[in-house]
C-alpha positions in Angstrom: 7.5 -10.9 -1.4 4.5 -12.6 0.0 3.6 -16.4 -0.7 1.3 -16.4 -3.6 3.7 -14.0 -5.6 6.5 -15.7 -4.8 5.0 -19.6 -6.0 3.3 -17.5 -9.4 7.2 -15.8 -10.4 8.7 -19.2 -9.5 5.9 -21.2 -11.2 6.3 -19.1 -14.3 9.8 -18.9 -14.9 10.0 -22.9 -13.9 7.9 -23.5 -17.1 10.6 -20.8 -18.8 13.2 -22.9 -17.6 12.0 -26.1 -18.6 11.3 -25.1 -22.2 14.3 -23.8 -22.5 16.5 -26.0 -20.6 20.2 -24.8 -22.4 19.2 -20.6 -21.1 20.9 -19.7 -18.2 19.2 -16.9 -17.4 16.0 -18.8 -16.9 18.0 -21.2 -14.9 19.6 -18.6 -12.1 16.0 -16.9 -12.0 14.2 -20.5 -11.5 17.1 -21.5 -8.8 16.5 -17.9 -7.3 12.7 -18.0 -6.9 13.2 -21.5 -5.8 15.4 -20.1 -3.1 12.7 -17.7 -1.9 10.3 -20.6 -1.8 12.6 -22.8 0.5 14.8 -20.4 2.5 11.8 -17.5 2.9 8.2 -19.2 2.8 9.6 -22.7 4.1 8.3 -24.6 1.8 8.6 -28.2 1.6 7.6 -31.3 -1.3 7.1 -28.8 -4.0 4.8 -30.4 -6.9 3.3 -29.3 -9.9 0.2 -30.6 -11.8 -1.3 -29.4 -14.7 -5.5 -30.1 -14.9 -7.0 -27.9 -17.5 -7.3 -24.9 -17.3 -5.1 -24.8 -14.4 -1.6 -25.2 -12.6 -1.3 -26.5 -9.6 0.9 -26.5 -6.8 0.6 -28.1 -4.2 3.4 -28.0 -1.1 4.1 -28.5 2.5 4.1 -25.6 5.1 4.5 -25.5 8.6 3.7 -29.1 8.4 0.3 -28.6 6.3 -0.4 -29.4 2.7 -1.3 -26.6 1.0 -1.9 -26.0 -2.6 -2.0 -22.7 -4.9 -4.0 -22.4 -8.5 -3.0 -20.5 -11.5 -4.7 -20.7 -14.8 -2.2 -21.9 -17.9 -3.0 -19.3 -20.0 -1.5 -16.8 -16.9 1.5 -18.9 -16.2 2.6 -19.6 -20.0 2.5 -15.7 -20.9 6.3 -15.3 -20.1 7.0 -18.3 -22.4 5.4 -17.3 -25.1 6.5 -13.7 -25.1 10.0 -14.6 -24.6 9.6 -17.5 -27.6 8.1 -14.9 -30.1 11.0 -12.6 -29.9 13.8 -13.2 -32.6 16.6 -11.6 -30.2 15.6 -14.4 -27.8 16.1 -17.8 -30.6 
């Protein structure tokens, strides 16, 4: 999985997570992806910041800051699909 895949799924499913903070599914998924992020990419000082109409994250790799962009209305999708299905409340 390459870099800017892996910090979108991780991104994504760490604004799941923090919604939903009691379902453990979105918990193992963010601690995977998190995984991928650390172990595979190498990432270091993971931060996010939200400045309308975008996500930021911003990181160390290979000793450089570095920083990806995402617009909210992208990263929020998986929330709000997962919050407007019954089976899922």
């Amino acid at each position: 999985m390459n870099l800017q895949d892996a910090v979108y799924n991780w991104l994504t499913i760490k604004v799941v997570y923090e919604a939903r903070p009691d379902d453990q599914a979105a918990l193992d998924t963010y601690e995977f992806f998190t995984t991928i992020l650390t172990e595979d990419h190498k990432l270091e000082q993971i931060a996010v910041e939200v400045v309308d109409p975008m996500y930021i994250v911003r990181y160390v790799k290979d000793g450089n800051a570095e920083q990806k962009q995402f617009p909210i209305e992208l990263i929020e999708a998986l929330l709000v699909q997962i919050e407007s299905e019954p089976k899922y409340n």
